[in-house]
mmCIF file of the C-alpha atoms, coordinates in Angstrom:
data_MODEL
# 
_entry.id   MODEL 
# 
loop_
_atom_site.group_PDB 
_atom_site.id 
_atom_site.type_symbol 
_atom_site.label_atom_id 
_atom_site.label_alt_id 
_atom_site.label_comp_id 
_atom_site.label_asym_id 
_atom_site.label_entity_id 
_atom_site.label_seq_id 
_atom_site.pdbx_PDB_ins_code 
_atom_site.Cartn_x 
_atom_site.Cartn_y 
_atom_site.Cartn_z 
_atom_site.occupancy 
_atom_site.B_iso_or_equiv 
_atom_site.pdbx_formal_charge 
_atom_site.auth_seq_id 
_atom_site.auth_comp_id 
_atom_site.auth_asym_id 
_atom_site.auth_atom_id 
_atom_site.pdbx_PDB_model_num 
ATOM 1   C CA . UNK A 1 1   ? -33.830 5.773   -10.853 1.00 0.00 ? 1   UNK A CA 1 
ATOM 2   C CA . UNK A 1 2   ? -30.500 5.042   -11.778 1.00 0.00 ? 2   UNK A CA 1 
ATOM 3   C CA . UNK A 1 3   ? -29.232 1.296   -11.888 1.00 0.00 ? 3   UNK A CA 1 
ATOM 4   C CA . UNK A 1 4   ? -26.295 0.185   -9.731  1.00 0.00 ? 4   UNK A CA 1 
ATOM 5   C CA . UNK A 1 5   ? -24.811 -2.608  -10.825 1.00 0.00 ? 5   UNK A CA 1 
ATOM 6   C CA . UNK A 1 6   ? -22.216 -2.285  -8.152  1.00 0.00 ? 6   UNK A CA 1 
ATOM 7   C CA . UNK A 1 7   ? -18.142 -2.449  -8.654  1.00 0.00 ? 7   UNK A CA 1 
ATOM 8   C CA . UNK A 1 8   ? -17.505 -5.257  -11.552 1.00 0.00 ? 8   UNK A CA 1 
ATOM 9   C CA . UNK A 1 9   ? -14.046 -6.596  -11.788 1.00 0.00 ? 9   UNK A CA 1 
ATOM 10  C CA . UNK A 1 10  ? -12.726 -9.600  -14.633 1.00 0.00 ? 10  UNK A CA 1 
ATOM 11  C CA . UNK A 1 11  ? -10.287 -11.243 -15.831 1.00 0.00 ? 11  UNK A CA 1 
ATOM 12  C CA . UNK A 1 12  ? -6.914  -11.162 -14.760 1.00 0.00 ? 12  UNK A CA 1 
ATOM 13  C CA . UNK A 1 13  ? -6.921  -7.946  -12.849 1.00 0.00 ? 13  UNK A CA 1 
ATOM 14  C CA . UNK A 1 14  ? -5.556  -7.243  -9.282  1.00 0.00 ? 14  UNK A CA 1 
ATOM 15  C CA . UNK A 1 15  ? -7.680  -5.503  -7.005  1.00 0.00 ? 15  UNK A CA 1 
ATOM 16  C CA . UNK A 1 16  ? -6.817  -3.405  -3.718  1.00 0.00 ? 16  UNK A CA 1 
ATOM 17  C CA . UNK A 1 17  ? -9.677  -2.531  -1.552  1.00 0.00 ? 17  UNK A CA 1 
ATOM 18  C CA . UNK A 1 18  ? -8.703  1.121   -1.447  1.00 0.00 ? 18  UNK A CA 1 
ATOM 19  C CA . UNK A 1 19  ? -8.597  0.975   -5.144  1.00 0.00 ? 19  UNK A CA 1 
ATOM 20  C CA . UNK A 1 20  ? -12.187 1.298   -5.472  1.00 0.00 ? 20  UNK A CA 1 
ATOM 21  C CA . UNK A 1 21  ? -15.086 4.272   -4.768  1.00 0.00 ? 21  UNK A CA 1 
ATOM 22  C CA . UNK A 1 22  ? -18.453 4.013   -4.657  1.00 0.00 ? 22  UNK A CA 1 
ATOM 23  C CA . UNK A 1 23  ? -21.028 6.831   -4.559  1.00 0.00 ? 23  UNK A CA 1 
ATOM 24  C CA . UNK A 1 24  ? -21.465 9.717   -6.223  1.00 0.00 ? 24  UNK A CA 1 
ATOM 25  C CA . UNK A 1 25  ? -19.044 11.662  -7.845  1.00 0.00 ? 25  UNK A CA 1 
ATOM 26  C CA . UNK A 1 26  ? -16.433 9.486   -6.053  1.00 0.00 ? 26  UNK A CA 1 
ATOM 27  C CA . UNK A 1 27  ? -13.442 8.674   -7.948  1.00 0.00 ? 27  UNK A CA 1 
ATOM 28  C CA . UNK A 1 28  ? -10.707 6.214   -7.279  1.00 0.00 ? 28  UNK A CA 1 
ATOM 29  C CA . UNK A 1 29  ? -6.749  6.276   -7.732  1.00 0.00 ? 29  UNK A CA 1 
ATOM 30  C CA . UNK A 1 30  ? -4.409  3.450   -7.439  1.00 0.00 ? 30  UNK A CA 1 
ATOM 31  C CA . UNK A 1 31  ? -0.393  3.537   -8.363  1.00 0.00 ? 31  UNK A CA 1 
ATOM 32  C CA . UNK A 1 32  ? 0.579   0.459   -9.781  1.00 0.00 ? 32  UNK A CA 1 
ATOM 33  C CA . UNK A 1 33  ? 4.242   0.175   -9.710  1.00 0.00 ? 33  UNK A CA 1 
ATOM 34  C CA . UNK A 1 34  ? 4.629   -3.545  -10.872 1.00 0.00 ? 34  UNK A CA 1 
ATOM 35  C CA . UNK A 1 35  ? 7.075   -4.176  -8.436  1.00 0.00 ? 35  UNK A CA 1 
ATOM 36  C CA . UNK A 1 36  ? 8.257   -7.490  -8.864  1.00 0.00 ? 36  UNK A CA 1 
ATOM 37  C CA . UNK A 1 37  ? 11.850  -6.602  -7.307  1.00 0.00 ? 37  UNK A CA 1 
ATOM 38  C CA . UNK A 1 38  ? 13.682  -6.330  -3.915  1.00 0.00 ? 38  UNK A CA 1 
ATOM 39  C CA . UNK A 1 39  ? 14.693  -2.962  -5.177  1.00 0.00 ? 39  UNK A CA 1 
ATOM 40  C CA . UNK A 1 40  ? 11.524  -1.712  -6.141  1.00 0.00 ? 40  UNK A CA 1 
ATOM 41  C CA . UNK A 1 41  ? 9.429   -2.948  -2.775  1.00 0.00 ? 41  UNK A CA 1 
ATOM 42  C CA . UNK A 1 42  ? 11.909  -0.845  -1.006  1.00 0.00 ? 42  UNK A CA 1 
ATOM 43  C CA . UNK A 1 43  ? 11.611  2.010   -2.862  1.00 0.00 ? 43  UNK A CA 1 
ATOM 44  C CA . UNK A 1 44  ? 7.973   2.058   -2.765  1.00 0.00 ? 44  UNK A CA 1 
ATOM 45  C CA . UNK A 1 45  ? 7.938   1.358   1.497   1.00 0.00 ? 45  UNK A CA 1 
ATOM 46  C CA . UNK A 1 46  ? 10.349  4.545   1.688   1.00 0.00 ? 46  UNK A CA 1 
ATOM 47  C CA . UNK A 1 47  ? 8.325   6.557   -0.928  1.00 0.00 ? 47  UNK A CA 1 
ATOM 48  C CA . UNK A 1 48  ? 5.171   5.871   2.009   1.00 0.00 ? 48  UNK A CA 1 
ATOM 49  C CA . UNK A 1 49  ? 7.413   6.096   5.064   1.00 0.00 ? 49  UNK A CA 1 
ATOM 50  C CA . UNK A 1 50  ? 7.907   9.903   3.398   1.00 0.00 ? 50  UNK A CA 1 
ATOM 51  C CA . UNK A 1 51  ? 4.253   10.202  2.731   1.00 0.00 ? 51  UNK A CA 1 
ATOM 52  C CA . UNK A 1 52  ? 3.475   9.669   6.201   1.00 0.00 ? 52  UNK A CA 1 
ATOM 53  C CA . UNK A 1 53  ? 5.835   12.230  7.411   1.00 0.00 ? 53  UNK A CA 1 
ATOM 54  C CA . UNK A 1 54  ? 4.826   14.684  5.045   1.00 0.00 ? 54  UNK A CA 1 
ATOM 55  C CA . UNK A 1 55  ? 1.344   14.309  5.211   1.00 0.00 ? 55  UNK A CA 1 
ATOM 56  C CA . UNK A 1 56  ? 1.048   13.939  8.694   1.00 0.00 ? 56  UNK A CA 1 
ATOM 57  C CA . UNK A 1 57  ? 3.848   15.734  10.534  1.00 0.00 ? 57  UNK A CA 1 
ATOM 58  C CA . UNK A 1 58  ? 1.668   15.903  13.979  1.00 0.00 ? 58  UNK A CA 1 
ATOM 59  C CA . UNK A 1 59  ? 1.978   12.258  13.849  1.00 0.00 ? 59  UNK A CA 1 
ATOM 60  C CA . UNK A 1 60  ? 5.512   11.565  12.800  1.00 0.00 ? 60  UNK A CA 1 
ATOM 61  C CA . UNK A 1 61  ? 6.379   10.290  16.380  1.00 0.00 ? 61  UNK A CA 1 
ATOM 62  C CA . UNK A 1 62  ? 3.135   8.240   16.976  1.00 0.00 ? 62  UNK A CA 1 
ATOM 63  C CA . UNK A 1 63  ? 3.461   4.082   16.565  1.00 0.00 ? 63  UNK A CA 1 
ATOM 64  C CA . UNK A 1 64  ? 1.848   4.022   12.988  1.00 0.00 ? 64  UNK A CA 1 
ATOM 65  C CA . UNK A 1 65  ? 5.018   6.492   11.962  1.00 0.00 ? 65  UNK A CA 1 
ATOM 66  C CA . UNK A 1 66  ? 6.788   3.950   13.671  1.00 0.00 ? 66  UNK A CA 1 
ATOM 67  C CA . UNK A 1 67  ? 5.794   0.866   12.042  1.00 0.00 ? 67  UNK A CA 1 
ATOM 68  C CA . UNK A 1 68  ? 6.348   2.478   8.491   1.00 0.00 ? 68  UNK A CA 1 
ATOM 69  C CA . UNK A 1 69  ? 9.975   3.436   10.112  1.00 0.00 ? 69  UNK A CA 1 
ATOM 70  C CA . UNK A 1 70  ? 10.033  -0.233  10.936  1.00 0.00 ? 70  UNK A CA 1 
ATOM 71  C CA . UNK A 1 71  ? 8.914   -1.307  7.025   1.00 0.00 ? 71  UNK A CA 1 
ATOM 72  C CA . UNK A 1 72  ? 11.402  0.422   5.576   1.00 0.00 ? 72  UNK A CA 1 
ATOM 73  C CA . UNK A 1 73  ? 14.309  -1.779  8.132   1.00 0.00 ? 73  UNK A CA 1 
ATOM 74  C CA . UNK A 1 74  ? 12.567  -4.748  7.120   1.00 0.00 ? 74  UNK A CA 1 
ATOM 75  C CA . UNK A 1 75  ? 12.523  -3.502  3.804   1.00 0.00 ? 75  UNK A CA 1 
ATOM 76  C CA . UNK A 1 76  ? 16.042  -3.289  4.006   1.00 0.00 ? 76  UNK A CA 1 
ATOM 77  C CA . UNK A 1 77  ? 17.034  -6.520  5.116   1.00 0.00 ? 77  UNK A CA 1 
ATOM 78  C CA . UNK A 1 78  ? 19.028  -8.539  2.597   1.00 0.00 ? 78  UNK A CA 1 
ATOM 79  C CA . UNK A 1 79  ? 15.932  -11.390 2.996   1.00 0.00 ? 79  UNK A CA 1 
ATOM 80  C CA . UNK A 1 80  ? 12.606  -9.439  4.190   1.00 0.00 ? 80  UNK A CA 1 
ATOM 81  C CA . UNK A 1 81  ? 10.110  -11.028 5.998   1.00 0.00 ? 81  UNK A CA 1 
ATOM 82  C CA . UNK A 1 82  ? 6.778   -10.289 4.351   1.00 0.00 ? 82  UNK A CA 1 
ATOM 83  C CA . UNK A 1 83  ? 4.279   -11.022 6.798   1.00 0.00 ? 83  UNK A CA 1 
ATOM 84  C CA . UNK A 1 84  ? 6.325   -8.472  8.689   1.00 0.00 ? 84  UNK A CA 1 
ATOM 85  C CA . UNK A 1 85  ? 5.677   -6.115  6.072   1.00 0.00 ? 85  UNK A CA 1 
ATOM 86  C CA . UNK A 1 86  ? 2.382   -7.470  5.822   1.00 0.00 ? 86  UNK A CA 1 
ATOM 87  C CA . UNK A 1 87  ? 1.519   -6.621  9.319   1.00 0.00 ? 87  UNK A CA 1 
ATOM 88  C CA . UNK A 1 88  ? 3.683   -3.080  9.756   1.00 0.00 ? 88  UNK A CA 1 
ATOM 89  C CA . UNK A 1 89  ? 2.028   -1.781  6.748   1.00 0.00 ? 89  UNK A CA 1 
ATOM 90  C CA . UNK A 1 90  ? -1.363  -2.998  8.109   1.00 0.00 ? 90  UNK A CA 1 
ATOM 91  C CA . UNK A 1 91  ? -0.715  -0.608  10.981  1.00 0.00 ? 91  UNK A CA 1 
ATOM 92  C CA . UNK A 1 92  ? -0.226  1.993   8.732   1.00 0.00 ? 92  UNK A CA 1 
ATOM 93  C CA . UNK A 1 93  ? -3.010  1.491   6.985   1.00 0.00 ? 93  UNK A CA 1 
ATOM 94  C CA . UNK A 1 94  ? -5.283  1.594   9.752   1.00 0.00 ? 94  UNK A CA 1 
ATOM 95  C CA . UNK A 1 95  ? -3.644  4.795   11.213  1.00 0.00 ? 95  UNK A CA 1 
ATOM 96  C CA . UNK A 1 96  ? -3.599  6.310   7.862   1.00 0.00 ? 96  UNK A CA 1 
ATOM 97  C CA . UNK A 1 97  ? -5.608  4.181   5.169   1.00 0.00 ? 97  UNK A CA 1 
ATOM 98  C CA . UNK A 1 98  ? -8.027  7.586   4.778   1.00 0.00 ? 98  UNK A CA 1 
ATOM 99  C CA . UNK A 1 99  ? -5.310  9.573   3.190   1.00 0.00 ? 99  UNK A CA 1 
ATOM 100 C CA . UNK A 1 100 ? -5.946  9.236   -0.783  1.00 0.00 ? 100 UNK A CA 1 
ATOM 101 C CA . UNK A 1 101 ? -1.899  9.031   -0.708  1.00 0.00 ? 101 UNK A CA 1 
ATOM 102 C CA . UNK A 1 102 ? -1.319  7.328   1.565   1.00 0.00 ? 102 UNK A CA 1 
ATOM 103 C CA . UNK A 1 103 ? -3.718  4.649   0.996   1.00 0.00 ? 103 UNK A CA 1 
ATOM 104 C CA . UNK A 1 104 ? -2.780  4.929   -2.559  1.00 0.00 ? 104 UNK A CA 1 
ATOM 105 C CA . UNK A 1 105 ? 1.030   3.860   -1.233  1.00 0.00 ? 105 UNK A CA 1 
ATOM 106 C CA . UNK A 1 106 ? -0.104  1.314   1.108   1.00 0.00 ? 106 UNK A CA 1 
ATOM 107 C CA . UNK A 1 107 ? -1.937  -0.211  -1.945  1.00 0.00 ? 107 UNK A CA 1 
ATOM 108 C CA . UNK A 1 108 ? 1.481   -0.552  -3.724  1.00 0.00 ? 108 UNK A CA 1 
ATOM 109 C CA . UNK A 1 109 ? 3.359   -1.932  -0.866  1.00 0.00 ? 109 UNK A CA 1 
ATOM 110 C CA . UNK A 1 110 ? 1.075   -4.558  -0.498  1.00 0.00 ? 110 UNK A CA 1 
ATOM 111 C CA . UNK A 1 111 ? 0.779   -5.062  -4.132  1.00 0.00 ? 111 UNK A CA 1 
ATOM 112 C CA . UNK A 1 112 ? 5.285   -5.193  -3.837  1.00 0.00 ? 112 UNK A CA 1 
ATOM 113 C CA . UNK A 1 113 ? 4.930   -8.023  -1.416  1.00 0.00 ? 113 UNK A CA 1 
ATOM 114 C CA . UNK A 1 114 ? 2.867   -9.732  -2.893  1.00 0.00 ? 114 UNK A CA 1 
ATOM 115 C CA . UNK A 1 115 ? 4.807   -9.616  -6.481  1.00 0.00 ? 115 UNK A CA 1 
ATOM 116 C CA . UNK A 1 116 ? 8.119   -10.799 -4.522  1.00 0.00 ? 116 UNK A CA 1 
ATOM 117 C CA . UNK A 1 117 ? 6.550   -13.745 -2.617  1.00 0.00 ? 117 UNK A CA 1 
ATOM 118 C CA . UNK A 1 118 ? 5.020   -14.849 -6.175  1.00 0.00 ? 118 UNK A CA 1 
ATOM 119 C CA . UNK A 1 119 ? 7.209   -17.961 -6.898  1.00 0.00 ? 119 UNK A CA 1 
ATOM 120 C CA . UNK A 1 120 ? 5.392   -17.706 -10.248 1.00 0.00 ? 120 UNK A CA 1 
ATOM 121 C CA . UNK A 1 121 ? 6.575   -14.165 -10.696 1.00 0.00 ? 121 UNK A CA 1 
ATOM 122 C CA . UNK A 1 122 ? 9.601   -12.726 -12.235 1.00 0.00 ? 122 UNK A CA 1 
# 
């Protein structure tokens, strides 16, 4: 038998739930943009608006659609509110988190809200 020591994470390291796998043969991928800027938060909440019309064109006029349609407004807002984000993109996650892309995309959004809401950041 084979011992499992589980998922180990250290030292400084950011970690996404959908960034990890478990099981076997399981394998997990995360984008990390580093997006510390306005400009990069938005690109990376339109790059997963697309993926969610791409990858799921039967849903492209159902509410999570909408709320990643809605991201990318507040996105766009010369000030955005990120627990707007915070909770549009938590829509879209639930609607979509089991697409690897998706999910993957979601990660980074979060990950870009965080960055720009870090007063130590930047």
């Amino acid at each position: 038998m084979d011992i499992n020591n589980g998922i180990s994470i250290s030292g400084n390291a950011q970690v996404s739930g959908s960034s990890m796998a478990a099981g076997p043969g399981v394998r997990a991928t995360s984008v990390n943009y580093g997006a510390a800027d306005l400009t990069e938060l938005r690109t990376i909440v339109q790059t997963l608006s697309d993926l969610v019309r791409s990858h799921a064109p039967e849903r492209a006029d159902g509410p999570a659609a909408a709320a990643a349609t809605a991201a990318v407004q507040e996105a766009n807002r010369p000030t955005p509110d990120n627990n707007r984000l915070l909770t549009l993109l938590g829509h879209v996650r639930r609607a979509f988190g089991d697409d690897g892309a998706i999910a993957s995309a979601i990660a980074s959004a979060y990950a870009a809200v965080h960055a720009s809401s870090d007063p130590d950041h930047g």
